[in-house]
C-alpha positions in Angstrom: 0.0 0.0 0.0 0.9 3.3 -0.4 0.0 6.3 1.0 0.5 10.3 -0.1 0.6 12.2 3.3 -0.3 16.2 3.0 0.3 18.2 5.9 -0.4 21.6 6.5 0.9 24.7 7.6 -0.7 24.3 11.1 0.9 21.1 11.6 4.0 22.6 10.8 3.7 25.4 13.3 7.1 25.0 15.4 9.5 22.1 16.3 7.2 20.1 18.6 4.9 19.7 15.5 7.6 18.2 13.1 8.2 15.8 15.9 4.6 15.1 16.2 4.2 14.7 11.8 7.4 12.9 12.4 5.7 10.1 14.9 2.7 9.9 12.4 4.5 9.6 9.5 6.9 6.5 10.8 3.5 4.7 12.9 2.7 3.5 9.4 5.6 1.9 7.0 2.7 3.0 4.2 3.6 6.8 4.4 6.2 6.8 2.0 5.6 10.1 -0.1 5.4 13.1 2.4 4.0 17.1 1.1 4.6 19.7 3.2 3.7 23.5 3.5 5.4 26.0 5.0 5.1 26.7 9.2 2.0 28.2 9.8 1.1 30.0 12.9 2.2 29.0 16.7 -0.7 31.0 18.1 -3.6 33.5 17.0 -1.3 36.6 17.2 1.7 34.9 15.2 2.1 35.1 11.3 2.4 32.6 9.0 6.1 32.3 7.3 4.1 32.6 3.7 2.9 35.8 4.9 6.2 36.9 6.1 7.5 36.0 2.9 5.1 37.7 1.0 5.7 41.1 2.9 9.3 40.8 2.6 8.2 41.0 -1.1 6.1 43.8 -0.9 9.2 45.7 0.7 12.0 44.7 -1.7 9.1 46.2 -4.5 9.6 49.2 -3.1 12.8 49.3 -2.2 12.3 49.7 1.6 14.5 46.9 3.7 13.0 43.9 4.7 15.7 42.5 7.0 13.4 42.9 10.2 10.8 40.7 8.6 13.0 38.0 6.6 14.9 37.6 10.8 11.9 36.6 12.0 11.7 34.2 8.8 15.1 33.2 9.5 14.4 32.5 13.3 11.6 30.4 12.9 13.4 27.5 10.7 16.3 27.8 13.2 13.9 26.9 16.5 12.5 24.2 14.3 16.0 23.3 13.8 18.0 22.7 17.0 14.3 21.8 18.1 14.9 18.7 16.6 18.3 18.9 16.8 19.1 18.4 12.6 21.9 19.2 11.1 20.0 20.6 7.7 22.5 23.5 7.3 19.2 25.7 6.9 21.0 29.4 8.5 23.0 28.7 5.6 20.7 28.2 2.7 18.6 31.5 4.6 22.0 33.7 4.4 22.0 32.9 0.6 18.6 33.4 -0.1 18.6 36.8 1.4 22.1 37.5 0.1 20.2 37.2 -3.1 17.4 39.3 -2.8 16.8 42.3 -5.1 13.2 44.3 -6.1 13.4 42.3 -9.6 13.2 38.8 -7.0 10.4 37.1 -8.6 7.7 37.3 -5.7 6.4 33.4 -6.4 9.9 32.0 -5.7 10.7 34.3 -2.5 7.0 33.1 -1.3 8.0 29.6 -2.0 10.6 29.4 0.2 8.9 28.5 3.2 7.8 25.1 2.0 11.3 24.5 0.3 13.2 25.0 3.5 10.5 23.2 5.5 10.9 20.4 3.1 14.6 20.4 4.2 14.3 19.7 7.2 11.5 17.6 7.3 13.0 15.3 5.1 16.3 15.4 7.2 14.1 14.6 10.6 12.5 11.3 8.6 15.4 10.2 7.3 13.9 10.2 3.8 15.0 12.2 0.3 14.5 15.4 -0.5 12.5 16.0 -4.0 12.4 19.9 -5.1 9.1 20.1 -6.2 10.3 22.4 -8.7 11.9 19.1 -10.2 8.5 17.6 -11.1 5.8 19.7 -10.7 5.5 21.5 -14.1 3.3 24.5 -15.4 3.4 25.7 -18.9 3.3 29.8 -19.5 -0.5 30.0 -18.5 0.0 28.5 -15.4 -1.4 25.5 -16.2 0.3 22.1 -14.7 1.3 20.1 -17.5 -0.1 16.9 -15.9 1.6 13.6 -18.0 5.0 15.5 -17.9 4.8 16.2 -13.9 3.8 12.4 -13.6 6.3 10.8 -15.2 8.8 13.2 -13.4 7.5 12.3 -10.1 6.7 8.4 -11.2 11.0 8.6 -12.2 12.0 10.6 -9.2 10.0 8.7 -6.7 10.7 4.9 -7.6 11.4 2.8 -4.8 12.3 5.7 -2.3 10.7 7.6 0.7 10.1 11.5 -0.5 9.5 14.4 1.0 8.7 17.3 -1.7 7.2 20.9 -1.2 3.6 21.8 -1.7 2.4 25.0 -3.4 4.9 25.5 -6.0 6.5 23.4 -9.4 8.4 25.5 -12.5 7.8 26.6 -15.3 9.6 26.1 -19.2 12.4 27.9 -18.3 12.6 26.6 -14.3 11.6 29.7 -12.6 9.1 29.4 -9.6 5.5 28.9 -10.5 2.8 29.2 -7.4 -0.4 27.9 -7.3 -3.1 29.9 -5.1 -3.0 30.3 -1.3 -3.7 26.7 -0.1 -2.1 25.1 -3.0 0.0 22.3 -0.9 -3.3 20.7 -1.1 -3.1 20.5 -4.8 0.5 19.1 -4.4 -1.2 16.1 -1.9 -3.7 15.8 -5.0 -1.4 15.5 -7.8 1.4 13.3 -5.8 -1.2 10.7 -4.4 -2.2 10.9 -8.6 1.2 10.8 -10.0 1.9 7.6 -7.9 -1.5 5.4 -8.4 -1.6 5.8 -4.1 -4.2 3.8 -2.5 -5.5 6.7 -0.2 -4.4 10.8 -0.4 -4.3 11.6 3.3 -4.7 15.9 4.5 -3.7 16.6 8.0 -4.4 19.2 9.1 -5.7 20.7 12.6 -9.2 19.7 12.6 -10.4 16.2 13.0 -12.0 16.0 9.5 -14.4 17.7 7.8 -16.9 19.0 10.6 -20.9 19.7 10.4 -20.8 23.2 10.7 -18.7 25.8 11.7 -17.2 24.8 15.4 -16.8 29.1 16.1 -20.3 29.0 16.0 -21.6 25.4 17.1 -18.7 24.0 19.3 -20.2 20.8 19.4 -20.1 20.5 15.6 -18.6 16.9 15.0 -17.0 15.2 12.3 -18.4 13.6 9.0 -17.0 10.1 8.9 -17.7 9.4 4.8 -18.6 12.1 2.2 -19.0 11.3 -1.5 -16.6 14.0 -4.1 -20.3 15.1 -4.8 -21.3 16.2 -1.3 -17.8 18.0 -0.9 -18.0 20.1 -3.7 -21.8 21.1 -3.4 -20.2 22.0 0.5 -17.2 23.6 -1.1 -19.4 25.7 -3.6 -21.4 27.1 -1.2 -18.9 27.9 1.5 -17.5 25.4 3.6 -13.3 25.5 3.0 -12.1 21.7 3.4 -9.2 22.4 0.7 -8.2 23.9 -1.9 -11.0 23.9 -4.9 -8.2 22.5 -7.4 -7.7 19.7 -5.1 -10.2 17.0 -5.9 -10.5 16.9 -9.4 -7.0 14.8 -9.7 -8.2 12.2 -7.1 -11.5 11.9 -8.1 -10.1 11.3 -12.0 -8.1 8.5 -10.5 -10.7 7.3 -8.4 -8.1 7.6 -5.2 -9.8 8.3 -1.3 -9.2 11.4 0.6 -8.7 11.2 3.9 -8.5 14.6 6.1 -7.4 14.1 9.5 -6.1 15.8 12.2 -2.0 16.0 14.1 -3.5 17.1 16.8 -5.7 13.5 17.5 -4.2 11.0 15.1 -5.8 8.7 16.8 -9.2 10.2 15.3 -10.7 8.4 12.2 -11.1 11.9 10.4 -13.4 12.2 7.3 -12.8 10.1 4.4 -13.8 11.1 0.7 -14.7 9.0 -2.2 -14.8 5.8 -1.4 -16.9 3.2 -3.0 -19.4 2.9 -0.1 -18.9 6.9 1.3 -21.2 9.5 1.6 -24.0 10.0 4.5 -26.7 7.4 3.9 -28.7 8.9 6.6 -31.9 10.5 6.3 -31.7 14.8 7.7 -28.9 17.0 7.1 -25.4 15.7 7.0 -23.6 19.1 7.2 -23.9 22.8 6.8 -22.2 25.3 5.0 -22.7 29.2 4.3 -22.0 32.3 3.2 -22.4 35.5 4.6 -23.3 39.2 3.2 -24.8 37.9 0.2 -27.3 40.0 -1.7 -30.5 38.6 -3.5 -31.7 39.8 -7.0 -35.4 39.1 -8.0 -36.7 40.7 -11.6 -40.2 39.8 -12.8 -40.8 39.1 -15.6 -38.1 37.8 -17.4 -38.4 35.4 -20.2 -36.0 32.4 -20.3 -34.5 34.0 -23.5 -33.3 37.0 -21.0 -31.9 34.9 -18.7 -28.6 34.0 -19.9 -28.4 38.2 -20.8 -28.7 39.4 -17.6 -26.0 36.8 -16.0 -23.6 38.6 -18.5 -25.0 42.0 -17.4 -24.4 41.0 -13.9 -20.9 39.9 -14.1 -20.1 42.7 -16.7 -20.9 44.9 -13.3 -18.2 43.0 -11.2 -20.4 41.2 -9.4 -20.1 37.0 -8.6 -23.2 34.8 -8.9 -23.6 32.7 -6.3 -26.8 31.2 -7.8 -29.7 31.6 -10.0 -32.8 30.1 -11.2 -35.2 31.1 -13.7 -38.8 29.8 -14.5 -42.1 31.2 -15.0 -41.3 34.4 -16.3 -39.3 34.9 -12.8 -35.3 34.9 -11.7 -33.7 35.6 -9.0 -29.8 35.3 -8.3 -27.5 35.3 -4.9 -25.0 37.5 -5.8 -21.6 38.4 -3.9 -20.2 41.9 -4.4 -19.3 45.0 -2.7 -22.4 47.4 -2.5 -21.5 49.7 -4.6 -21.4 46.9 -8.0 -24.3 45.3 -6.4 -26.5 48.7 -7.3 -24.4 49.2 -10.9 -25.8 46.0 -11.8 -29.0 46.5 -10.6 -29.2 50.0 -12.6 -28.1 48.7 -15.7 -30.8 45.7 -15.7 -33.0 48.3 -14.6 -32.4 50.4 -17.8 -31.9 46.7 -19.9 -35.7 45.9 -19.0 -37.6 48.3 -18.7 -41.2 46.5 -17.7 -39.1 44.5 -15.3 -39.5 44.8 -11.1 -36.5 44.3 -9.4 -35.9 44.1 -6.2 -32.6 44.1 -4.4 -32.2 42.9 -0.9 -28.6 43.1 0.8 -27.4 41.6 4.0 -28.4 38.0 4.1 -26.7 34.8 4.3 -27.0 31.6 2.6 -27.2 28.9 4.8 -27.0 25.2 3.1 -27.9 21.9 4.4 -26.5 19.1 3.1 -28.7 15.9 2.4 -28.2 12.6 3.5 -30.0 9.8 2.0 -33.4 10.8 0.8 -35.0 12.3 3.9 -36.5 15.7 3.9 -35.2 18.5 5.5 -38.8 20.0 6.4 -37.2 19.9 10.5 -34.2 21.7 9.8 -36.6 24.9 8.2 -39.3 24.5 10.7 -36.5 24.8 13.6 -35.0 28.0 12.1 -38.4 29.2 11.5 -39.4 28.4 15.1 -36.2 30.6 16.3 -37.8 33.4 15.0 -35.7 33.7 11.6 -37.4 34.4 8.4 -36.6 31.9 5.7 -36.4 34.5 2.6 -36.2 31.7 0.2 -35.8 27.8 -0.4 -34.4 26.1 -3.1 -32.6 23.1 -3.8 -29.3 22.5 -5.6 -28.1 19.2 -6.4 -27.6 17.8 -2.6 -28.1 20.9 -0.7 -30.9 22.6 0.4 -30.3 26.4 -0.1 -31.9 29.1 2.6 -31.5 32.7 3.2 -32.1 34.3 5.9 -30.7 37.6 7.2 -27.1 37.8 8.2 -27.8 39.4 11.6 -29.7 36.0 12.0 -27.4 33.6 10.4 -26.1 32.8 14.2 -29.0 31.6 15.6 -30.4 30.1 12.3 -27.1 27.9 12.4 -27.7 26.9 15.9 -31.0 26.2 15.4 -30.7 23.6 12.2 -27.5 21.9 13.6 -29.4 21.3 16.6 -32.7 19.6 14.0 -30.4 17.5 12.1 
């Protein structure tokens, strides 16, 4: 068996987390191919080394020194280092990269660094190799990862051997840095566990899989043992971040699980995603998701023929479309924007259909509940109704059940449906 191991940046934090990833990786002789991110934060007033990176950046751009920031950069991997008392000469390979900064220093590779020299070390505390992502990973000029080419890189590179390799970042043509998208070690897991036909992608991260609701809001939100891709993404497209949205396409092309689990309880089964036999088979909601400081556009009447013309309209204004529906000579979208594009678009409809009504209402929040099985979800409405919060509107979309309600309510309307599931 093998087994792709992802860990993030808040199991990375500080030296008594790579000894912890260390213990996890070595419990099971299965975890041969190791991604990494770069440290995240130690505590809620701490930055991430990413973000350090990426203001160290910001300063070289113009021209304003950015030793005080790349220190604190530099002190970080040290503590990690004598932490675990490795001999990964990593105040060295610092010294040079600073050495080497200019304002042209491309800002993906500087940003990159964090998972390269966490990489470093990591594979120096596990004993395995070292694999610069920047080695396999490979994006053409668009940004695009040139899949076969990356596989076969990785397939070569790989054979027979226990790997660590960077998330986030691979090259491009002419090797310089390429980035993906905050997050993107995830696609790295994704396109490892892919490259290497692995029996199971695992994401660890500091949450014991994915959980029912938000635990800010509903501490007692618990884990989802088995989700299907499908559930994921309908939770992903409506608000719920489990991972990076480039993430699951690779394993659910190769049919591979995902298994999110957490450092901090190993011992925790986690979620696991796309399995034969996963997803909720129970009847009720299986999870919730949301957004907040939505608006919500309804025009009457519009033909079906109009439809597709005032989506354009609406995005020509800036604004995203969350959702929309059209039928009986109604529509009405869930739009995200600033308030200002949310009006521009609803001027310029106004003035593209004349006869129309429209009505605007800002300040909700979509709340979705995710189905199990094929029960209703008549109890989950009913309870937020019987908080006191107006249900604006009810629709379905593939597995969820869609419901705004007004985002000075969207606590208690939470509350109240977690607690009907």
């Amino acid at each position: 068996m093998l087994k792709v191991a992802k860990f993030g940046g808040s199991s990375l934090a500080d030296a008594r987390c790579f000894l912890n990833v260390r213990d996890i990786v070595l419990s099971d002789p299965a975890r041969r191919v190791v991604v990494v991110s770069a440290p995240g934060k130690r505590h809620a007033a701490d930055h991430k080394v990413t973000d350090l990176l990426y203001l160290c950046h910001a300063h070289l751009e113009y021209r304003v020194p950015c030793w005080d920031l790349f220190r604190r950069v530099r002190e970080r991997f040290l503590q990690i280092r004598d932490g675990c008392a490795l001999q990964t000469p990593v105040g060295q390979l610092l010294d040079d990269i600073y050495a080497g900064l200019t304002p042209a220093t491309a800002r993906d590779f500087l940003a990159s660094r964090g998972e390269y020299l966490a990489a470093r070390l990591m594979a120096d505390l596990l004993g395995y190799e070292f694999v610069d992502a920047a080695d396999w990973l490979r994006f053409d000029y668009a940004g695009r990862v040139l899949t076969e080419e990356s596989f076969a890189a990785l397939h070569t590179l790989a054979d027979g051997r226990r790997i660590v390799t960077p998330g986030f970042y691979g090259a491009l043509p002419d090797g310089a840095v390429r980035t993906f998208s905050r997050g993107g070690s995830d696609v790295t897991g994704s396109l490892a566990a892919a490259a290497l036909h692995a029996d199971v992608c695992e994401n660890w991260t500091d949450v014991p899989g994915v959980l029912a609701a938000d635990p800010r809001l509903v501490p007692q939100a618990e884990p989802i043992a088995r989700l299907t891709y499908a559930q994921l993404q309908a939770l992903s497209a409506v608000g719920m971040q489990v991972l990076h949205e480039s993430a699951v396409e690779p394993l659910r092309a190769a049919q591979i699980p995902l298994h999110i689990r957490s450092t901090h309880r190993p011992e925790a089964p986690g979620t696991l995603i796309g399995c034969p036999d996963a997803g909720g088979g129970a009847d009720g909601a299986v999870a919730f998701a949301a957004r907040r400081g939505i608006a919500m556009l309804r025009l009457c009447p519009v033909s079906m023929e109009m439809a597709e013309d005032v989506r354009q309209t609406v995005a020509q204004a800036g604004v995203s479309i969350l959702y929309s529906s059209a039928g009986f000579e109604q529509m009405t979208l869930l739009l995200e924007a600033d308030a200002a594009a949310l009006h521009r678009a609803a001027e310029q409809l106004a003035r593209q259909l004349p006869r129309a009504q429209l009505k605007l209402r800002e300040n909700l929040s979509l709340l979705a509940a995710l189905q199990g099985g094929k029960g209703a979800l008549a109890n989950v409405v009913a309870a937020i109704q019987e908080a006191g919060v107006p249900v604006h509107e009810l629709t379905q979309a593939d597995a969820c059940l869609l419901m705004i309600v007004n985002d000075s309510q969207f606590e208690a309307a939470l509350k109240a449906a977690y607690g009907a599931r």
